[in-house]
N, C-alpha and C positions, 0 to 999 in steps of 0.2 A: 426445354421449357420446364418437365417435371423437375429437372436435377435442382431449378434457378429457385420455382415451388419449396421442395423441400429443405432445401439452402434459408431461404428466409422464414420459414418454418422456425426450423434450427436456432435461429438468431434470435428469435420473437419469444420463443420457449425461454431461452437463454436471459436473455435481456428482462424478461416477466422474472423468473427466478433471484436475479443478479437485485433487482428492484423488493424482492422479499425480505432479502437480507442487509436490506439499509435501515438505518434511526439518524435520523433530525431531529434536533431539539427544539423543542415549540419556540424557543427564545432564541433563535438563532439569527435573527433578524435584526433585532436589539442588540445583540452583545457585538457582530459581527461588521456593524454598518461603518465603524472607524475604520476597521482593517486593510493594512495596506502591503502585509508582508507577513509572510509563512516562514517557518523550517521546514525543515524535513529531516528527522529523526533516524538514526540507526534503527531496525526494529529488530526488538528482542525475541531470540530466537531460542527454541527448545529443539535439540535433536533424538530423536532415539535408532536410532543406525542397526542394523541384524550384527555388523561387526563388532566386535569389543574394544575400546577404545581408551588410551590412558585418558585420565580427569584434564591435564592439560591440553592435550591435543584435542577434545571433544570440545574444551571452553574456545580455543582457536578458532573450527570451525562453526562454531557456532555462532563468531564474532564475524566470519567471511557472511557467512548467507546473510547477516545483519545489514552489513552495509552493502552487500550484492542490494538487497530493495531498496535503500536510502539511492542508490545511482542508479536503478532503473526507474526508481520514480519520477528523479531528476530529468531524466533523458527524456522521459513523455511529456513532463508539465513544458523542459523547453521546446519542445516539436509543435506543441498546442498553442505556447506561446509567443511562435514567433508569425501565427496566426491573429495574433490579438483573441486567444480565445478565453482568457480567464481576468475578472475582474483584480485581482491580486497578482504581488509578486514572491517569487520562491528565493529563498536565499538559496546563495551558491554552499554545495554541499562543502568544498574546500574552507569555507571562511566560516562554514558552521562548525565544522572538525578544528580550524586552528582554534575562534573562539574558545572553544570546551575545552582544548587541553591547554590554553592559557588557563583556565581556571581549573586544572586538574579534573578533570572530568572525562572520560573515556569508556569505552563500552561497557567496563567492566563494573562501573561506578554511576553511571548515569542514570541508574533507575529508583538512586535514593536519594535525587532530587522530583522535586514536586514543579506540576506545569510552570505554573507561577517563578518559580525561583531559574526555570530553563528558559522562559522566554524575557524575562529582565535581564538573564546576562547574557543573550543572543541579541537581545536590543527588537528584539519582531512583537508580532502584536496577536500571533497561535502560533500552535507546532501542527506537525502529523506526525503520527510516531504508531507503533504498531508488535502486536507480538504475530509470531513464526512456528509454526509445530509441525516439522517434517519427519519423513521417516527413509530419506533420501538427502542427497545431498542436490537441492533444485540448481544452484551455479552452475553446477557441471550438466545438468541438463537431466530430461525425464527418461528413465528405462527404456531406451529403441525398441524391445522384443514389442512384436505389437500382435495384439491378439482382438479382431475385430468385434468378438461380444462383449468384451470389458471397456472396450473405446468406446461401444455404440450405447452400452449399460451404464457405462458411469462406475464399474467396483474396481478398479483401480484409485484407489483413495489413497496418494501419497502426504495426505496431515492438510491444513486447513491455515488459510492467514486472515488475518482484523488488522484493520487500519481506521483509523482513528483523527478525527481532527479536533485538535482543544481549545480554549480560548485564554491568550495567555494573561489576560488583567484579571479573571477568575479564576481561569482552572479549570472551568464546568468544558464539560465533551458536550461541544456542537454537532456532530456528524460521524457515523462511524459504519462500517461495510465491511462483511466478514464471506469470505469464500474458501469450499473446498477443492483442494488440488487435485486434480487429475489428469489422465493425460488430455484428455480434451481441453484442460485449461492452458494449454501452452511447455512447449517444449525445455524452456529456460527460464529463468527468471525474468530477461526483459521481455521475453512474448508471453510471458504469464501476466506481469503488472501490465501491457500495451494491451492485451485481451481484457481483464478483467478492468481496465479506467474506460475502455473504451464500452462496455457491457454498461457500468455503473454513471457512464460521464453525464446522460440526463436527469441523474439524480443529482452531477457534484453541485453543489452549493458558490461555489467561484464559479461557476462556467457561465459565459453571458449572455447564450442564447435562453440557458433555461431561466436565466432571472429575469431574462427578456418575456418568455412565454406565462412566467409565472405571473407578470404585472396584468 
């Protein structure tokens, strides 16, 4: 019974924090109430690695860990929604990636396009899109050695992610949520994004119980 105690403890702690690091935009209601279709962006990533790395090969993996979150985003929103649990639909990340590189557009390029000019020729009506600051490479998963006062502490800080939702007939950022990595945040990439949507999901802004609770 203590163990179940301190378990939701944990959670509530967690979930109260996760909820500190959220911003809605006061006019998210307004800009928002057309909306019928998302992206989901590559999100741009910064590595700094202890190892020394040619310029190319560090641009490479910096393009993997990018779209490692564009597909574990994907994999949640579809899990949630074959729940019926979001008022919105996500484009398929394939058909976002062929779009862009019909129109030349690729990781390497895509960040000097503006919202507006990415969701006219993705045809949607927002993106989420997001930057990445590791100091690891999270794909391949978080450092096994585990050392239980840094697990219980929190000082294992492997870099920090924001995620973002814009609107694409403006531009203006509706919604945005930023967490630091650790290993308590999940062992991989997809248990990091399925932990932290799942910490933050009473805040998302699509989800249809909260707009349900919020009326």
């Amino acid at each position: 019974m203590s163990k179940l105690i301190f378990t939701a403890i944990v959670f509530v702690t967690f979930s109260l924090n996760a909820q500190k690091n959220i911003y809605e935009s006061s006019k998210f209601n307004s800009l928002s109430k057309t909306h019928k279709t998302l992206a989901i962006l590559p999100f741009l990533t910064n590595l700094d690695l202890k190892e020394k790395l040619h310029k190319q090969d560090l641009k490479s993996l910096e393009e993997k860990e990018g779209y490692a979150v564009q597909n574990a985003l994907e994999t949640y929103f579809s899990k949630r929604k074959k729940k019926k649990k979001f008022s919105v639909e996500f484009q398929n990340t394939q058909d976002t990636k062929a779009i862009l590189a019909k129109n030349n557009i690729d990781y390497q390029n895509i960040d000097i396009y503006t919202i507006k000019e990415l969701s006219s020729i993705l045809n949607v009506d927002g993106v989420i899109s997001g930057n990445l600051d590791l100091t690891i490479l999270l794909s391949k998963g978080i450092p096994s050695e585990f050392n239980f006062a840094d697990y219980f502490l929190g000082n294992s800080n492997y870099g920090r992610i924001g995620m973002k939702i814009s609107d694409g007939a403006t531009g203006k950022l509706l919604w945005k949520y930023e967490k630091r990595i650790t290993k308590k945040t999940g062992k991989n990439t997809n248990d990091l994004i399925d932990r932290m949507m799942k910490l933050a999901i009473r805040k998302f802004p699509y989800d249809k119980e909260r707009k349900k609770n919020k009326k």
